[in-house]
C-alpha positions as a LaTeX table, in Angstrom:
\begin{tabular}{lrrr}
\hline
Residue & $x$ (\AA) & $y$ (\AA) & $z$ (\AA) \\
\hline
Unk1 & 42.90 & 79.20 & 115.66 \\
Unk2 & 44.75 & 82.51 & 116.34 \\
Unk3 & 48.13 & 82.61 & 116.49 \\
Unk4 & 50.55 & 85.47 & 118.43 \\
Unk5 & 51.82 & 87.46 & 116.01 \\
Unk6 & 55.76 & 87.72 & 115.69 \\
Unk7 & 57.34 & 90.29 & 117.69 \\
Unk8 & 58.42 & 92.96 & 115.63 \\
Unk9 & 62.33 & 93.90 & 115.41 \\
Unk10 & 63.68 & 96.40 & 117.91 \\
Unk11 & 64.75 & 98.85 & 117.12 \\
Unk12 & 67.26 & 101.23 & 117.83 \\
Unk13 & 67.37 & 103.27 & 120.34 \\
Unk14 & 69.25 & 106.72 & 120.96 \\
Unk15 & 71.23 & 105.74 & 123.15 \\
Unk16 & 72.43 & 103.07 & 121.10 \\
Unk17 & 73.19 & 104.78 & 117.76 \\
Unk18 & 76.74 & 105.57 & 118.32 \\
Unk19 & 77.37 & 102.36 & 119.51 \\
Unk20 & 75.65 & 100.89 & 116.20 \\
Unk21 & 77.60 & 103.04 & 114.09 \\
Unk22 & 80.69 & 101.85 & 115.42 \\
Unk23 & 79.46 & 98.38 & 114.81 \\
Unk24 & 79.06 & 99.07 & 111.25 \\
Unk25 & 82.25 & 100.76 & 110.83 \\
Unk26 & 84.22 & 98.14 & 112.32 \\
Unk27 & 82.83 & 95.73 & 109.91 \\
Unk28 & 83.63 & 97.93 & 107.19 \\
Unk29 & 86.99 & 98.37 & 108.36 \\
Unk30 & 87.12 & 94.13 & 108.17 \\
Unk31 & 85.73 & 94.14 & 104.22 \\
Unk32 & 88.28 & 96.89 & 102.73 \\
Unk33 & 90.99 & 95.12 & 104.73 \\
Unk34 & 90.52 & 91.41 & 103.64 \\
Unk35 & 88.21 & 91.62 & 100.40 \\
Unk36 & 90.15 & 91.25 & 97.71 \\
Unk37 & 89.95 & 94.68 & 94.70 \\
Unk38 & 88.40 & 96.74 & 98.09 \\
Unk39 & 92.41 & 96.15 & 99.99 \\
Unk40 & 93.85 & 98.51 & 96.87 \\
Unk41 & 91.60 & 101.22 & 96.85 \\
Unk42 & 92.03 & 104.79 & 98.23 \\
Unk43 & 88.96 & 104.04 & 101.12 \\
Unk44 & 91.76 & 101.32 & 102.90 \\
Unk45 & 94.24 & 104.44 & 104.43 \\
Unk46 & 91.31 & 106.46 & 105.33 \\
Unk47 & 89.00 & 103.84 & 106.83 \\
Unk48 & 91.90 & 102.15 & 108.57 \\
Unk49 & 93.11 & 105.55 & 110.39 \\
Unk50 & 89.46 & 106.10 & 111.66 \\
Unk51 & 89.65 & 102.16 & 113.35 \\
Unk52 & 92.79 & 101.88 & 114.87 \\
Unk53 & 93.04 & 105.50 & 115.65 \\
Unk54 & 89.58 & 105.83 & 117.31 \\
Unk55 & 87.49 & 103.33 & 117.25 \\
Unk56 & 88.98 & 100.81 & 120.25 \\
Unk57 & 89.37 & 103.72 & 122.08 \\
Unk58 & 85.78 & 104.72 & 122.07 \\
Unk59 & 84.45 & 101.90 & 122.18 \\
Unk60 & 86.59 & 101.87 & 125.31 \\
Unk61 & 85.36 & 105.02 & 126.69 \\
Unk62 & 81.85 & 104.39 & 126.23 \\
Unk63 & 82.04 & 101.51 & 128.29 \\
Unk64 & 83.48 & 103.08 & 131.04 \\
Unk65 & 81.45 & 106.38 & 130.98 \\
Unk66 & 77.84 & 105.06 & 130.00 \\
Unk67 & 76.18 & 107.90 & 131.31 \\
Unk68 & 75.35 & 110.95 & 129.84 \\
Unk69 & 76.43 & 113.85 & 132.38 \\
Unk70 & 79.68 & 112.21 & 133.19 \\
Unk71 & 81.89 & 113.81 & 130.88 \\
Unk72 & 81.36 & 115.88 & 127.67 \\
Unk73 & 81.69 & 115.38 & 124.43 \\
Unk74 & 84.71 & 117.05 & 123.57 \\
Unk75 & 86.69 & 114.79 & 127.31 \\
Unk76 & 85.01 & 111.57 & 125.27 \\
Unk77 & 86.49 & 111.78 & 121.98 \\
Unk78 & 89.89 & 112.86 & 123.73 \\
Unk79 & 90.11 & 110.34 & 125.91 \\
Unk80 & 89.01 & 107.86 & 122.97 \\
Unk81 & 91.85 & 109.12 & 121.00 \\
Unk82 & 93.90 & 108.44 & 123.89 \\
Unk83 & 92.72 & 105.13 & 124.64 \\
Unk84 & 93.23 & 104.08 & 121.48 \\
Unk85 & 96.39 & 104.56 & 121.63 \\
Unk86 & 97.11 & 102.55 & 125.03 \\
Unk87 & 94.79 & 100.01 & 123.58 \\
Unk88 & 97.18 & 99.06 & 120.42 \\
Unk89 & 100.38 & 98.17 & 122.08 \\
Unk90 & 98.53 & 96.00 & 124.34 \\
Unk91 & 97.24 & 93.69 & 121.93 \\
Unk92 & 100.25 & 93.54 & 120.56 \\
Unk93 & 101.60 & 92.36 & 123.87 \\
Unk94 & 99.02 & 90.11 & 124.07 \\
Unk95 & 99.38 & 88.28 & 120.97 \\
Unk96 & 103.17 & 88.19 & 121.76 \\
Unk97 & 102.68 & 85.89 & 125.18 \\
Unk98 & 99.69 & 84.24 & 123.05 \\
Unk99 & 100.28 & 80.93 & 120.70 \\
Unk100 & 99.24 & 83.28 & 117.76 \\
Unk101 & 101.94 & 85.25 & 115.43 \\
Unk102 & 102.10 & 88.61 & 114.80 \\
Unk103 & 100.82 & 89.48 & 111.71 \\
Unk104 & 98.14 & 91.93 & 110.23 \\
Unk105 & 95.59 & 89.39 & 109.93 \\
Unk106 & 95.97 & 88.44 & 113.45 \\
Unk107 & 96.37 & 92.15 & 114.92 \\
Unk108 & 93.29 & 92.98 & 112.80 \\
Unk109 & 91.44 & 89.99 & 114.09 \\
Unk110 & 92.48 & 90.93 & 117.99 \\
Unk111 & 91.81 & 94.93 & 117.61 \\
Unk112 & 87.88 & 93.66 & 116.30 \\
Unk113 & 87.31 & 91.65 & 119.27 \\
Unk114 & 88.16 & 93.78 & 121.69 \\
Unk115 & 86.39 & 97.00 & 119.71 \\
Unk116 & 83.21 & 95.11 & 119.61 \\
Unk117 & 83.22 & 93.60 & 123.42 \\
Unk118 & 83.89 & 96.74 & 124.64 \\
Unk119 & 80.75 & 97.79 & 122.20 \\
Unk120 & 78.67 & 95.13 & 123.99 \\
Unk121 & 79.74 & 96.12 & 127.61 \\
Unk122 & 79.02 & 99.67 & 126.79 \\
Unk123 & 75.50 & 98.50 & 125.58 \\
Unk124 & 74.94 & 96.49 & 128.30 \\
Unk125 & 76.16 & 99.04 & 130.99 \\
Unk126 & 73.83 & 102.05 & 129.56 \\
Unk127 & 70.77 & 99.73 & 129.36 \\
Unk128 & 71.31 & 99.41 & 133.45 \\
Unk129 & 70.40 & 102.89 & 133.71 \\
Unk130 & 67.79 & 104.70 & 133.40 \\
Unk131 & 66.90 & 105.85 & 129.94 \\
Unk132 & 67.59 & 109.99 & 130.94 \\
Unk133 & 71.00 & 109.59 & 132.46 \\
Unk134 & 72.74 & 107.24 & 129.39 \\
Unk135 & 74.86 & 108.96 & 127.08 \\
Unk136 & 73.42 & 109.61 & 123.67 \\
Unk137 & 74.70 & 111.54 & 120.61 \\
Unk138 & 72.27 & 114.43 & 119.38 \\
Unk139 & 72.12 & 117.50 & 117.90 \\
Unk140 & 71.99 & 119.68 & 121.44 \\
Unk141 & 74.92 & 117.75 & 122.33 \\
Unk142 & 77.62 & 120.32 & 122.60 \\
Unk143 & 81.13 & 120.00 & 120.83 \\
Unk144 & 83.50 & 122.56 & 121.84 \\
Unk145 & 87.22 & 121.74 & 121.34 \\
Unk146 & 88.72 & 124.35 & 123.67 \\
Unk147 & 86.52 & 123.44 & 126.43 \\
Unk148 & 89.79 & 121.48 & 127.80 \\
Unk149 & 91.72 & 124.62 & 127.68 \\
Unk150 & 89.29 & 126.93 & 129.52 \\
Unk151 & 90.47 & 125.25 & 133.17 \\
Unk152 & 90.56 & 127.59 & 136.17 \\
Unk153 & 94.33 & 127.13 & 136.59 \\
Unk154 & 97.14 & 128.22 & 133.91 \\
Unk155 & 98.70 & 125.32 & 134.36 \\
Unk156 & 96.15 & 123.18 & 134.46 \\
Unk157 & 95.58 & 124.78 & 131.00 \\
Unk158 & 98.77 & 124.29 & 129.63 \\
Unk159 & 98.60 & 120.35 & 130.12 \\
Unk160 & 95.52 & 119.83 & 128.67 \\
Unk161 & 96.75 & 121.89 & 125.67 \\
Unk162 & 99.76 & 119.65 & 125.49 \\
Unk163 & 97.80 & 116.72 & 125.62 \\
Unk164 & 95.75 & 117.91 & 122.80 \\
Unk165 & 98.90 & 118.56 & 120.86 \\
Unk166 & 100.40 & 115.00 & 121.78 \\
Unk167 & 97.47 & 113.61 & 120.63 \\
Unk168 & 97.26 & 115.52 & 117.31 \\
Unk169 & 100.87 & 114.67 & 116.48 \\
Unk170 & 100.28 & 111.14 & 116.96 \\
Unk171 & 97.63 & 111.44 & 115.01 \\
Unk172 & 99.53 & 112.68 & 112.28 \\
Unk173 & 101.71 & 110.00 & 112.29 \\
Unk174 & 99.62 & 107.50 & 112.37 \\
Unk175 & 97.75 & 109.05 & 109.29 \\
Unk176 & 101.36 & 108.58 & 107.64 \\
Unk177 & 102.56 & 105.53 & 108.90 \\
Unk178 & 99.26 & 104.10 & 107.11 \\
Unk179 & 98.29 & 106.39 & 104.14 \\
Unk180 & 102.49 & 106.16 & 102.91 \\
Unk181 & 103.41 & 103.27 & 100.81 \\
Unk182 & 107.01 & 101.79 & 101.75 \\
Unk183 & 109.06 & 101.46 & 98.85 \\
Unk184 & 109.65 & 97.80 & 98.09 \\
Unk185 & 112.43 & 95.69 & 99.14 \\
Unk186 & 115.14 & 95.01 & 96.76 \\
Unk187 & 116.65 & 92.04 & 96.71 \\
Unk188 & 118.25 & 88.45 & 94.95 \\
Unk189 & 116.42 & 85.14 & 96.50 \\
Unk190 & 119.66 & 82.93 & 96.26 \\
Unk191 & 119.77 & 79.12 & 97.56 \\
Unk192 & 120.67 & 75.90 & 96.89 \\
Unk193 & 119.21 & 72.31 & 97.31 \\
Unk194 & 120.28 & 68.98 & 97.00 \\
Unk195 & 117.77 & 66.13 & 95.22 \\
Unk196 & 116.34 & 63.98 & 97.43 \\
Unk197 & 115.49 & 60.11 & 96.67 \\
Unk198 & 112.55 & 60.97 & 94.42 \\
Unk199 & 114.50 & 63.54 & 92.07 \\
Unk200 & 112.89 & 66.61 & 93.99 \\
Unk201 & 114.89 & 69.65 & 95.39 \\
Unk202 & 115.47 & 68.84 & 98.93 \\
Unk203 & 116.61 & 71.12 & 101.73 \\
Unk204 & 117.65 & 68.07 & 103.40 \\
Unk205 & 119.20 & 66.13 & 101.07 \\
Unk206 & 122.40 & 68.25 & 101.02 \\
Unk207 & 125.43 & 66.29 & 99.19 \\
Unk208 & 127.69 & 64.87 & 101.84 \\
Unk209 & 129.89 & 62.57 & 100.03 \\
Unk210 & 130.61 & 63.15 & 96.34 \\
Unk211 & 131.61 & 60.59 & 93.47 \\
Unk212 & 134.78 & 62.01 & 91.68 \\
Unk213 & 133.40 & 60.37 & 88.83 \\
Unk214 & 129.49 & 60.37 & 88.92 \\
Unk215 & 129.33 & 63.73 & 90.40 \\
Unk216 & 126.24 & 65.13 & 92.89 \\
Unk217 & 123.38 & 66.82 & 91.45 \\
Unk218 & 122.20 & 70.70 & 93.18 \\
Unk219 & 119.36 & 73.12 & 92.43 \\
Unk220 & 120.60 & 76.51 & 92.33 \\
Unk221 & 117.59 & 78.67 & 92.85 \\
Unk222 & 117.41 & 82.37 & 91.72 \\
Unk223 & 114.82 & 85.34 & 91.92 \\
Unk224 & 114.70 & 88.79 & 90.90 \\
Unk225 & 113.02 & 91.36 & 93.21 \\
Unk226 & 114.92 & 93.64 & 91.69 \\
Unk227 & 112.79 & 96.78 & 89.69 \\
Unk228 & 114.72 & 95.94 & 86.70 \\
Unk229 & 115.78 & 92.97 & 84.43 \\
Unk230 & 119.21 & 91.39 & 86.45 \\
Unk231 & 121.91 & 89.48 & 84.89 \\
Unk232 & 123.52 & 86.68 & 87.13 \\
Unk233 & 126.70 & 85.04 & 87.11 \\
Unk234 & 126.82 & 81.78 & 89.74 \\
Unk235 & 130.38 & 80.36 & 89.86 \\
Unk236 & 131.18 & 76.80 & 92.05 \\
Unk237 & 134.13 & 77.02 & 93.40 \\
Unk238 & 136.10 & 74.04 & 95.43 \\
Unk239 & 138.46 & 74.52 & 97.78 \\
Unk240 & 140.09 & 73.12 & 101.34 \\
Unk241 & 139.33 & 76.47 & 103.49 \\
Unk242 & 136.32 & 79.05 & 103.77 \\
Unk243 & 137.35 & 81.93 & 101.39 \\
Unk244 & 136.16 & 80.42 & 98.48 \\
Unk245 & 139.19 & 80.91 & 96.62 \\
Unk246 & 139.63 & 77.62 & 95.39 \\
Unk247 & 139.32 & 76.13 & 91.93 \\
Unk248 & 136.19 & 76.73 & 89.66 \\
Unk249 & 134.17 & 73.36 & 88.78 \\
Unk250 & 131.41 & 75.13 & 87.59 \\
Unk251 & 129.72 & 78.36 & 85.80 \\
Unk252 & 126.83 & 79.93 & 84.46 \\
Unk253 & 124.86 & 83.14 & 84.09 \\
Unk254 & 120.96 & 83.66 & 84.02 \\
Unk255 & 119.02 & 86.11 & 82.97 \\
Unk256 & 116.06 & 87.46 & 85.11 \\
Unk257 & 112.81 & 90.06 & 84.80 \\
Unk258 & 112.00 & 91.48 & 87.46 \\
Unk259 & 109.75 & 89.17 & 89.52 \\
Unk260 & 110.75 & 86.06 & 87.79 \\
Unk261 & 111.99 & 83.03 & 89.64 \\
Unk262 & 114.34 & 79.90 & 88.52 \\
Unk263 & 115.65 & 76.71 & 89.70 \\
Unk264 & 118.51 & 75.15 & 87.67 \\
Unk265 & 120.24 & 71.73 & 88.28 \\
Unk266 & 123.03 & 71.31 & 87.97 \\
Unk267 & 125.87 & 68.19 & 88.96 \\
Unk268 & 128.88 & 69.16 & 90.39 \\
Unk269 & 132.33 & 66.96 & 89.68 \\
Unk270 & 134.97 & 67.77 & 91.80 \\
Unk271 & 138.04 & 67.08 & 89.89 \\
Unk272 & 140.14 & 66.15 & 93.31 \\
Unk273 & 139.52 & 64.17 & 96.20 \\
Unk274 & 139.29 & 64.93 & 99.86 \\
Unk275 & 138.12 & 65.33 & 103.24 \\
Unk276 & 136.32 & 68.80 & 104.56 \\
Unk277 & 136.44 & 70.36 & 101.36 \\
Unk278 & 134.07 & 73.42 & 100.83 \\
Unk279 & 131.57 & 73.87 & 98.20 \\
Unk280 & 131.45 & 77.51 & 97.59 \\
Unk281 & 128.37 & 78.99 & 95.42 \\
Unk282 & 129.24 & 82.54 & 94.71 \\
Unk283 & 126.33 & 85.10 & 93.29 \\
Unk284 & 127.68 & 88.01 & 90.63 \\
Unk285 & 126.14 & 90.50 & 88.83 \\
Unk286 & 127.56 & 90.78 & 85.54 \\
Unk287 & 130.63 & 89.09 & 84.87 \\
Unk288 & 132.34 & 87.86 & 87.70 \\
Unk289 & 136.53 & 88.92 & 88.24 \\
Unk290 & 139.70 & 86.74 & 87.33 \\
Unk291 & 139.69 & 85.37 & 90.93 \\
Unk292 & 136.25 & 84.89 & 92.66 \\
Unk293 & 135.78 & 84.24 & 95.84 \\
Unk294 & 133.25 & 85.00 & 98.56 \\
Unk295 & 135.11 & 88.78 & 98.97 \\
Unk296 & 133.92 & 89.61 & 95.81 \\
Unk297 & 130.47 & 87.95 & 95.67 \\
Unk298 & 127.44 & 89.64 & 96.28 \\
Unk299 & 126.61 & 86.35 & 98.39 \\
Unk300 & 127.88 & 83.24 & 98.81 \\
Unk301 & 126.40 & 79.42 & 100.14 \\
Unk302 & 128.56 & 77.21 & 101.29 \\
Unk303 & 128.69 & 73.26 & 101.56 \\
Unk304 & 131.16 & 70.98 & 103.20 \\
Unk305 & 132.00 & 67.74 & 101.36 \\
Unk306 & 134.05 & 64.65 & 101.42 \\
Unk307 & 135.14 & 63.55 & 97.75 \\
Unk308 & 136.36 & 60.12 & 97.07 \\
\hline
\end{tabular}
């Protein structure tokens, strides 16, 4: 009994290489941006500038000029540059009025799905013409960068050229804002917690009411994103207004590498009773002076208690 063969692939067409290519790119863009070892090499500043620089933008373009004779090469990748740039901000603004946060992932995520719609629509538009009058990338395509400055008017001229400059300076930054590390943050994570019914660190389970004699237990926690080793001082202080001045119930030091993390307990006695009285945790580095208070600390956290 014969069978119809399979049909055979299609395969791609002129007209549809750029459009391919972009494909492709995008998806590379994707891998060195969320593969893990392929995020921390030198191809993630240089692939990234091509995508968010150009790609949306042409993409863009192509859908809206699927013909060949419409504008020339040199207008395209302009006007893609160009595009791209309009394009950005506006995803932003769209994921800000969206339920979705702002972050990389999600900006990354939104900048692919419009790059590779518009890919689609271009497709889609250039198929509906016919096949001599869609744009297609080949070698007696002509590329000639000052075409935009040879305009019949002088000042015609001159805008173009500062739109090319525009362009090229944003561009540049761009290039920098990407390919130019930040330096790190420097900072002390300092917090405290109380213990909830289970014996865990709660943030909710804040002593209200302390025993004079049994005391309240805390966590005091403590990290170093310093570049260097730290060395902390944490003294409790307990007085009846907010400076902190008060009397010290309690004191110790810790010793941190950079990077490392600690959570101490520690219970608290108050040696007097009261209403209102404030629970001062002051951070020092070093050694802390004769009178702390929350003047002198680097920071400070601050309870309100009753002790009976």
């Amino acid at each position: 009994m014969d069978t119809d063969p399979e049909p055979a692939a299609r395969p791609v067409s002129g007209y549809q290489v750029d459009l391919v290519g972009a494909a492709v790119y995008t998806v590379v863009a994707v891998a060195v941006a969320l593969v893990p070892g392929l995020d921390e090499t030198a191809l993630r500043p240089v692939i990234a500038v091509g995508f968010g620089l150009f790609l949306p933008g042409y993409a863009f373009v192509a859908g809206l000029f699927p013909a060949g004779g419409t504008v020339s090469l040199t207008a395209r990748l302009v006007f893609s540059l160009a595009a791209s740039l309009a394009l950005l901000p506006l995803v932003g603004v769209a994921l800000h009025v969206s339920p979705f946060a702002i972050t990389g992932a999600s900006a990354l995520i939104a900048t692919v799905a419009l790059t590779l719609a518009s890919l689609a629509v271009a497709n889609r538009r250039r198929e509906a013409l016919p096949p001599d009058e869609r744009f297609r990338l080949g070698p007696a395509l002509p590329f000639d960068p000052t075409a935009l400055l040879a305009s019949e008017g002088r000042a015609e001229s001159l805008v173009n050229g500062l739109v090319l400059v525009s362009l090229l300076v944003a561009a540049v930054s761009v290039s920098a804002a990407v390919t130019v590390q930040p330096p790190a943050e420097r900072y002390t994570e300092f917090a405290v917690l109380g213990e909830n019914e289970t014996g865990d660190p709660s943030a909710t389970a804040y002593p209200r009411w302390i025993d004079e004699e049994d005391g309240a237990p805390v966590y005091v926690s403590l990290g170093n994103h310093h570049q260097r080793a730290m060395d902390y001082t944490v003294v409790v202080t307990l007085s009846e207004d907010a400076s902190g001045s008060g009397e010290t119930i309690d004191r110790f030091g810790v010793e941190l590498a950079p990077g490392e993390r600690t959570q101490l307990r520690r219970t608290l006695s108050p040696p007097t009773t009261g209403r209102d009285l404030r629970l001062t945790f002051l951070l020092y580095r070093g050694d802390p002076p004769a009178d702390p208070s929350r003047s002198t600390a680097r920071q400070d956290l601050q309870l309100v208690v009753d002790v009976y």
